[in-house]
C-alpha positions in Angstrom: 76.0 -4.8 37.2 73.1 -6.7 38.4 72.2 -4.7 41.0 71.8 -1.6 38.8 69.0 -3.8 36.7 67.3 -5.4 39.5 66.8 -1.4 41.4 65.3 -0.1 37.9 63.0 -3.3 38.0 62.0 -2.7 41.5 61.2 1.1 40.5 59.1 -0.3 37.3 57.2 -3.0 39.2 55.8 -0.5 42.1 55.5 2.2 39.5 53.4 -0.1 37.5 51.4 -1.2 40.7 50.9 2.1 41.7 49.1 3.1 38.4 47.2 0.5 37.8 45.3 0.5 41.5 42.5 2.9 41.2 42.7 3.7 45.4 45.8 3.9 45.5 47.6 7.8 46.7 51.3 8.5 46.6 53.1 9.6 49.6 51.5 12.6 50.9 48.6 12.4 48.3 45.1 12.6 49.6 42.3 12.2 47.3 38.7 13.4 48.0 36.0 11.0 48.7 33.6 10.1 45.6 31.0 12.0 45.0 27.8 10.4 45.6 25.0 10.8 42.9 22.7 13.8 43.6 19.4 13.1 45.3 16.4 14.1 43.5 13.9 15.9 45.9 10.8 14.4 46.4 8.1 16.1 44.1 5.4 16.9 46.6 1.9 17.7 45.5 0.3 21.2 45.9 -1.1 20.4 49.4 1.7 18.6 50.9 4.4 21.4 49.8 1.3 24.4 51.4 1.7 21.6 55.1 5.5 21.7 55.1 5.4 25.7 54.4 3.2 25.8 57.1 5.0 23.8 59.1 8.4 26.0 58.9 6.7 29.0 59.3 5.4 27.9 62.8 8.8 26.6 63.2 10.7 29.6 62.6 7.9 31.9 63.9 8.7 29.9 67.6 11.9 30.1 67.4 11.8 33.9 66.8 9.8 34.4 69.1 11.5 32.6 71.6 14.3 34.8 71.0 13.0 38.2 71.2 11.6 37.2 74.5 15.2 36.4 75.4 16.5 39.9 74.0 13.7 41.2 75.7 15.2 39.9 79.3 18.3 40.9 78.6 19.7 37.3 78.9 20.8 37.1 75.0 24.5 36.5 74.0 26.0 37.2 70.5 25.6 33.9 68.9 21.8 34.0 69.6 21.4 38.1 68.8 23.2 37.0 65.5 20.5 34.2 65.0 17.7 36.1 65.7 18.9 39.0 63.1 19.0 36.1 60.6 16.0 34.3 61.2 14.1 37.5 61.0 15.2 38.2 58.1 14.1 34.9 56.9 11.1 35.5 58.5 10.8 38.9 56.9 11.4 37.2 53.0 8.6 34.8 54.2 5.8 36.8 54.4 7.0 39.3 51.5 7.4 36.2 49.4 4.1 34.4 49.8 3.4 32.0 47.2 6.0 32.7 43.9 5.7 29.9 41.3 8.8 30.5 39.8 10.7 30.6 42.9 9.3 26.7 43.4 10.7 26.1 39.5 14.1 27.2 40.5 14.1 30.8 39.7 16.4 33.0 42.6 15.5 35.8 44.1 17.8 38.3 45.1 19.3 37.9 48.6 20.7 40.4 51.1 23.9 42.0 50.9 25.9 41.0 53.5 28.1 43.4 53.9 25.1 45.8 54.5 23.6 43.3 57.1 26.6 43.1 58.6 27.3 46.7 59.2 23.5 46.8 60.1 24.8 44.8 63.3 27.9 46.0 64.4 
């Protein structure tokens, strides 16, 4: 009859344990790491936000470029024909886009469909 007693307060003890510790997972159980607090972005001034645009437009422009020569050679696989559909396309909302104030305050613009780009490719 003691045996009975001393299982249930076995079961109760490691229950109790088990709740109590905030890392603690059941068998099998695998929780998600925390969430870290969002980052702010750094508010830039007027100038220093007109550099770094600058900056990725010369950036993606090169890297455009750089791929159309390849196209042009003949020496482009998929994963870079697929890239350089995409970046022009960025490239494309770039200079359509200019400067749009309320795109910086967090107003979206439309984007692509997808399934049209994609049939675009195939």
């Amino acid at each position: 009859m003691i045996l009975p007693t001393a299982k249930s307060l076995a079961v109760v003890g490691v229950a109790v344990f088990l709740t109590t510790t905030s890392d603690s997972a059941f068998a099998g159980e695998k929780r998600p790491p925390p969430v870290p607090a969002q980052k702010r972005a750094p508010a830039f001034t007027p100038e220093e936000r007109a550099k770094r645009r600058q900056q990725i437009k010369e950036r993606l422009s090169k890297q455009v470029s750089e791929l159309q020569k390849k196209k042009a050679s003949g020496s482009i696989n998929d994963e870079e024909r697929q890239r350089l559909d995409r970046l022009e396309v960025l490239a494309g909302r770039f200079r359509n886009q200019g400067f749009n104030p309320a795109g910086a305050a967090g107003v979206k613009t439309p984007l692509n469909n997808s399934a049209a780009a994609k049939s675009k490719t195939k």
